[in-house]
N, C-alpha and C positions, 0 to 999 in steps of 0.2 A: 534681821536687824541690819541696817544700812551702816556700812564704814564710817565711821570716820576721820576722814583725814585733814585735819583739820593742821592748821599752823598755829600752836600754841602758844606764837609772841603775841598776840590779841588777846590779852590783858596780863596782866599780872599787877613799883617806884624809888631809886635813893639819889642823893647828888651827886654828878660826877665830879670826881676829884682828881686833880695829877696828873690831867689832861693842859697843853699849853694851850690858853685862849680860849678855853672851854666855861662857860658861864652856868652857873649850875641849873637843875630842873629845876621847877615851882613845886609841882605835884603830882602826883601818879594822875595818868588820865584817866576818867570811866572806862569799865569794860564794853569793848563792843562784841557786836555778833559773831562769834567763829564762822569763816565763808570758810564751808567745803574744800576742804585740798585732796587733789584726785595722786593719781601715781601712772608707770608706762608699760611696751614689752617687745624681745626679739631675741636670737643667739648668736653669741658673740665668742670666741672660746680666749681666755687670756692669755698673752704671750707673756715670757718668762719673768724677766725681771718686775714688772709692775704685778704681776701674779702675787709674785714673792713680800714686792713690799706692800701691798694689800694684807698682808698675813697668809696666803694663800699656797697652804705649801701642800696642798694634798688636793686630789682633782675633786673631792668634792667643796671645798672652800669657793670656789667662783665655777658657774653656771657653763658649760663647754654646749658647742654646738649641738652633743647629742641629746641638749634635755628635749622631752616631747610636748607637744601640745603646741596652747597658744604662745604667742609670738608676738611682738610690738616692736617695732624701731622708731628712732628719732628722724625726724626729716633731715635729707641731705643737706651737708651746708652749701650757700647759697657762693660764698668765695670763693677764687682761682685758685688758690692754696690747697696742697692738701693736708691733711694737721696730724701733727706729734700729740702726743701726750707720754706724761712721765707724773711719777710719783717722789713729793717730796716729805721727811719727815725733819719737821723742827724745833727744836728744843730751848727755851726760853729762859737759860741760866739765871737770868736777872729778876724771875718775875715767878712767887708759887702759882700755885694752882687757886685763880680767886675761889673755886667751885668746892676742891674737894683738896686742903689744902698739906694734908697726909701724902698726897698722891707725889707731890715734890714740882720739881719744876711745872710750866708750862709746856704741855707740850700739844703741836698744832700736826694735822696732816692736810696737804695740798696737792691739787693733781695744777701740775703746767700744760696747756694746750698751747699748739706753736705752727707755724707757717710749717712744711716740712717737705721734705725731697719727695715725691711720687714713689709708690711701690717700695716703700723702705717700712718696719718695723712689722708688729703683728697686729689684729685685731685688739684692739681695749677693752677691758670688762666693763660692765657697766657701771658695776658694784660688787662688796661681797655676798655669798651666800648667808652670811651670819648676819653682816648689814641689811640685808632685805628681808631675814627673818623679823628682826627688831623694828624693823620698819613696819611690816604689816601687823606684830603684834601691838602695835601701838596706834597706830591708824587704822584698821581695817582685821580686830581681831578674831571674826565669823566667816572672812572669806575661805573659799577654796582652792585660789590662787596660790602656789607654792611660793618661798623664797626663791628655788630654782629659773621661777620665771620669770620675776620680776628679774633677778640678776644677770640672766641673758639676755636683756633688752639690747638691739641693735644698737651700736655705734656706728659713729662713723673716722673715728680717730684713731690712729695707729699708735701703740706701745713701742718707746725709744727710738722711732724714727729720727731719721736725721734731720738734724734742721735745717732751712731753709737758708739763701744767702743774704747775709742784710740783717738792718736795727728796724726794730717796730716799735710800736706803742705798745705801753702796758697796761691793761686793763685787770684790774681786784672784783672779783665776784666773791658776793657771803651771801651764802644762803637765810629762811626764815629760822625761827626758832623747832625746833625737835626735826627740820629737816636734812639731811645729811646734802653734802657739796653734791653727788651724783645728778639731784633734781634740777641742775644749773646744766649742765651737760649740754644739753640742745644748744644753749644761749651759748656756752664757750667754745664749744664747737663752730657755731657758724662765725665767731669774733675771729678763731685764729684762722678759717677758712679767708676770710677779710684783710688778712696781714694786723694780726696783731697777738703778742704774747698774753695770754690769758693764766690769771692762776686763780685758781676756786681754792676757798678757804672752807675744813670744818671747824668749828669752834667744838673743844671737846667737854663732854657733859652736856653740850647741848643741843644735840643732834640724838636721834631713835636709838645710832648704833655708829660706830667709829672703828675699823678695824686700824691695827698697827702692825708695825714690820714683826715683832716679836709674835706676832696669830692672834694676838690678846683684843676685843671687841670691847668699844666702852660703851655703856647704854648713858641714857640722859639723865643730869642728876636735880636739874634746876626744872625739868617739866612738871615735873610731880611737887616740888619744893620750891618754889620761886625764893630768890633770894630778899634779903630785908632791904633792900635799894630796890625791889621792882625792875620795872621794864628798862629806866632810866641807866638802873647797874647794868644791867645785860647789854647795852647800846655804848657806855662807857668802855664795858669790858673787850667788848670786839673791837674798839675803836682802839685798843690795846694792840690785840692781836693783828691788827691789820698795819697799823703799822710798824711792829715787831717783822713782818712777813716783808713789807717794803726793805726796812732794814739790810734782812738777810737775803734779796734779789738784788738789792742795788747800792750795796755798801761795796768796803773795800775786800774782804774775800767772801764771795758767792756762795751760796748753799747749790747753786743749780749751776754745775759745769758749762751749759748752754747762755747763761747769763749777759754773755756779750751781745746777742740779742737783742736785748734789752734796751730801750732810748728812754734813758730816764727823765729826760726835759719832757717825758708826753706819758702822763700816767692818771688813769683816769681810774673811777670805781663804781659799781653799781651794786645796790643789797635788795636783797626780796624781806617785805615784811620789818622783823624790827630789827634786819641789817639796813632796811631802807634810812632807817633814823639813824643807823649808828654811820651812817655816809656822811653827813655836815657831822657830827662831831668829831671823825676823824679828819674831816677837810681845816675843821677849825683848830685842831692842833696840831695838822701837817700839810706843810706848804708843796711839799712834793704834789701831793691829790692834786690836780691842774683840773678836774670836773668832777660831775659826781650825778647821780642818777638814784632817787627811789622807787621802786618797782612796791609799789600800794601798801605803805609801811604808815601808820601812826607816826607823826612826832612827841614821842611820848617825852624826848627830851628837847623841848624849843632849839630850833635854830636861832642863834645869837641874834639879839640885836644889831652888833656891829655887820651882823653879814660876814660874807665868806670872800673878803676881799675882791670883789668883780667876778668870784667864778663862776663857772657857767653851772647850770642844777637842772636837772629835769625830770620834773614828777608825771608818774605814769601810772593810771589805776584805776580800777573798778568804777564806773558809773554809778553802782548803787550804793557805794561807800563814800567815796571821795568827788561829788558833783560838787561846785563850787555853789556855797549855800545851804549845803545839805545838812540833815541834822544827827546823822550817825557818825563821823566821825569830822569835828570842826577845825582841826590841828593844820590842814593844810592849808586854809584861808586865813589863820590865824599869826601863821610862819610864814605865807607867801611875800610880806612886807620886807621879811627879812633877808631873803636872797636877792642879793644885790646886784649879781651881775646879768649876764644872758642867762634866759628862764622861759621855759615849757611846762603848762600842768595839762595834760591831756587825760581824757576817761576812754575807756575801752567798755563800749557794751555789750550785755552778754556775758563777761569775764565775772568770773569768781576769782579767789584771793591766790589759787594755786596757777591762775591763765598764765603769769608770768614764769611760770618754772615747766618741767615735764609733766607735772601732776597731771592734768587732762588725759593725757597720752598713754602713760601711766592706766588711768583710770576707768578706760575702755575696759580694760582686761579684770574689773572688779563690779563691772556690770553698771557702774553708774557713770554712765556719759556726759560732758556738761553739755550745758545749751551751748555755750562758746566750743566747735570743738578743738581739740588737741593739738592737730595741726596747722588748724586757720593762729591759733591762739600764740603759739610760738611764729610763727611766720610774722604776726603784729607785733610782737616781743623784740624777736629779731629785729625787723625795718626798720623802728622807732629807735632803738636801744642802738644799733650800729652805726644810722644817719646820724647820730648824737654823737658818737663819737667818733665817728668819718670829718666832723666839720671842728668839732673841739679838741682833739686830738692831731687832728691830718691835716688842719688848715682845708677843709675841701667840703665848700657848701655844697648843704641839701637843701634842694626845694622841697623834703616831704614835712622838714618841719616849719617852713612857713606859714600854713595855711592847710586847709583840711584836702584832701580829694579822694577822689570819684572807688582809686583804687583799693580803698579801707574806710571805709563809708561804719566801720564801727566806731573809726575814732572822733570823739570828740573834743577841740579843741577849747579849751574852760576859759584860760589865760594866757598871754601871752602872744 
């Protein structure tokens, strides 16, 4: 039986509400085809404190250098930086749990990747051992890959490293639906290698597996149960959480002691899937977002009519999903009228719907390889995804998004 790893925001619809300047859905859109999402592998052993707030309070909780077998790492990031990471947990007093509303507050976990001092902090886990179990039992429930090895996937980012000197940009990653924040890794990784503060968002319930400070692992509540708003609530609700997470990075007292960091005037965001959508509806009710980026996400909830006041949007995604004209998913030509300001829709071919995350990389090690492979895949992810916000962020044009070249002859450049 072949895996599947699929990213389960391709399909499930309500209006969002109680968002500012948020115009409500019309209607759920058709379901389309589930593209393949792959997963990665390598060892990494966890240093203490991020161990810890991983839930990791016993050596078998997260993967140490001695597991055996196969192996995978993430490709080296491509920036002069070398990168921190830390583990943040935040609690959303103001807001239940829209998922599972017993549970009590909101509560979100976030890793920060950060420019950082050389030879400072330990090795990062990938993931936990519990989360990569819930992972593969949901994607990929016949393999014989262990959680072990998915969770020792190579990083490249150091645990509590010191940070670096100086204010950066801040970039918001949210993963797709039932995938946990670790499949962002690659991308946040080479962001803060780049100079810029990266925080990966999980939304909880709605990720495979979510481990907390307390050890406690939340598996997904809304995969199996899509909620009675559909895709639309789900795109609503992270647009919640994301900027609830801006809030508590760039208010007046900080969740993250490193927060100084932070140049709040340059804050940009990108989601895989139906965090892609949930990007214009957080832009549209918060003006901090200065950009915004979809990594091959449905608009299952329309970008506004009025546009996103001149900001700049850049759609990025599968050829055989998202060609302009095409007739499997029509939302992006539908919505391209709507982004107002600087705008890129480019296709990637070859790519399945996991190209944009680790999945590929991942997915060597479960025997199913994409045509796009793993590394080329994140490497086009990267370039695109970073030139965007090297030029909308840093004031610092690329020539790679002008026009198409020689040196990515996958991308195709649609509009724009």
């Amino acid at each position: 039986m072949k895996p599947n790893l699929t990213d389960a925001s391709r399909p499930v619809g309500r209006t969002p509400t109680g968002l500012r300047g948020r115009r409500p859905a019309s209607r759920l859109m058709a379901a389309l085809p589930a593209a393949c999402v792959s997963l990665a592998i390598a060892a990494c052993a966890p240093s203490s404190s991020e161990a810890r707030a991983a839930g990791a309070s016993t050596p078998s909780a997260v993967a140490s250098s001695r597991v055996p077998g196969a192996r995978a790492e993430l490709p080296r990031p491509t920036g002069p930086h070398a990168v921190g990471r830390t583990t943040l947990h935040l609690v959303d007093e103001n807001r239940p749990d829209p998922w599972v509303p017993t549970a009590g507050p909101r509560q979100l976990m976030v890793s920060m990747y950060y420019p950082a001092l050389p030879k400072t902090g330990g090795p990062a886990p990938y993931m936990t051992t519990e989360e990569a179990r819930l992972l593969l039992q949901r994607k990929a429930p016949t393999t014989t890959v262990t959680p072990e090895t998915i969770s020792a996937t190579r990083t490249y980012a150091h645990t509590d490293a010191r940070p670096a000197h100086g204010r950066f940009p801040l970039v918001v990653l949210s993963p797709g639906l039932t995938l946990p924040r670790a499949l962002l890794s690659g991308l946040a990784e080479d962001l803060a290698g780049r100079g810029y503060v990266v925080a990966v968002v999980d939304h909880t319930y709605e990720a495979a597996g979510i481990t907390f400070p307390d050890g406690r692992t939340l598996a997904c509540v809304i995969c199996d149960r899509p909620p009675a708003g559909g895709q639309p609530a789900i795109a609503e609700s992270r647009a919640r959480d994301l900027t609830f997470v801006l809030d508590r990075l760039t208010g007046r007292h900080p969740a993250w002691p490193a927060a100084h960091m932070i140049d709040a005037r340059h804050i940009g965001l990108a989601g895989h899937s139906i965090s892609g959508d949930a990007a214009p509806v957080t832009m549209a009710a918060d003006d901090r977002v200065r950009a915004g980026v979809n990594l091959d996400g449905t608009f299952y909830a329309p970008v506004p009519t009025t546009g996103l006041h001149g900001r700049p949007f850049l759609l990025l995604g599968t050829s055989s999903i998202h060609s302009s004209g095409g007739d499997k998913d029509k939302t992006w030509d539908r919505d391209w009228p709507n982004l107002d300001g600087w705008k890129r829709w480019l296709t990637v071919t070859g790519a399945d719907h996991s190209s944009f995350t680790d999945g590929p990389i991942l997915s060597t090690l479960l025997g199913m390889p994409s045509e796009l492979p793993g590394s080329r895949a994140l490497t086009i992810t990267r370039a695109y995804v970073g030139a965007f916000f090297d030029q909308h962020l840093k004031g610092e044009h690329r020539t790679l998004l002008d026009r198409p070249t020689s040196a990515y002859p996958e991308v195709t450049f649609q509009h724009g």
